[in-house]
VMD Tcl script that draws the C-alpha trace (Angstrom):
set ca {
  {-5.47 -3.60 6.52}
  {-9.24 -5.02 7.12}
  {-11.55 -5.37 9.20}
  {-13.04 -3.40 11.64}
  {-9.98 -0.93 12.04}
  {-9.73 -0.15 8.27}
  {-13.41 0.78 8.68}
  {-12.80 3.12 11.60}
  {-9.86 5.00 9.38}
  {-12.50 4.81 6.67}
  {-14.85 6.54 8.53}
  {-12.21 8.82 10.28}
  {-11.26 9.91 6.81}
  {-14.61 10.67 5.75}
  {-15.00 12.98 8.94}
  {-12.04 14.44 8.39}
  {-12.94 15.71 4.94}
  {-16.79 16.72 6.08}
  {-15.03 18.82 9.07}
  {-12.86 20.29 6.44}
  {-12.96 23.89 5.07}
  {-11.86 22.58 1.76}
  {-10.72 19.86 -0.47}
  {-7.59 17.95 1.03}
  {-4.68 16.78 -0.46}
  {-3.88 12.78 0.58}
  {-0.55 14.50 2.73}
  {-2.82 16.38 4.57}
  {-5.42 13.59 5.24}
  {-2.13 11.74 6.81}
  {-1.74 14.46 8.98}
  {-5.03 14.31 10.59}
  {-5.37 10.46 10.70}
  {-1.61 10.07 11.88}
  {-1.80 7.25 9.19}
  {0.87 6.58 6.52}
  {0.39 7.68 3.18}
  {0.20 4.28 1.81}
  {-3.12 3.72 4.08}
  {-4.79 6.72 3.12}
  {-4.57 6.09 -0.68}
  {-5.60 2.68 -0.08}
  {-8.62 4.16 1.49}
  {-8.96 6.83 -0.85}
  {-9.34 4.38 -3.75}
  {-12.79 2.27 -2.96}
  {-14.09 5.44 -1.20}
  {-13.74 7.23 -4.82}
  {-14.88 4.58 -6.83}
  {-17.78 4.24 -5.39}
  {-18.95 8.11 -5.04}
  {-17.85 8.53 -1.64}
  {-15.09 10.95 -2.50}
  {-14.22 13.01 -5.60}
  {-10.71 13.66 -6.96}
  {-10.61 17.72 -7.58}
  {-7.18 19.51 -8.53}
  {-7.03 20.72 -5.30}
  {-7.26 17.68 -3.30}
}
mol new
graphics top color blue
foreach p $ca { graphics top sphere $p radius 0.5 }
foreach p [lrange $ca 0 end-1] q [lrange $ca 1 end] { graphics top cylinder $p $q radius 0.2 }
display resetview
């Protein structure tokens, strides 16, 4: 994945978690995106690493 659609699930991700109650587990993050799991934790990865995201025990 690159380019401009891995930025739009990028930034879909990211809305999904601000429109979010609460923390969210990756499963449920590939519920709302309709993405596999394998996208959102490669996603999930630079988006944590650079402060984007935090890990939590929740989610």
């Amino acid at each position: 994945m690159s380019g401009p659609q891995s930025v739009d699930h990028a930034l879909a991700l990211l809305d999904a978690v601000a429109d979010a109650p609460g923390p969210l587990s990756a499963k449920a993050l590939t519920r709302r995106l309709g993405c596999s799991l394998s996208t959102v934790y490669h996603l999930l990865g630079p988006l944590t690493a650079r402060g984007y995201l935090m890990r939590g025990p929740e989610g």
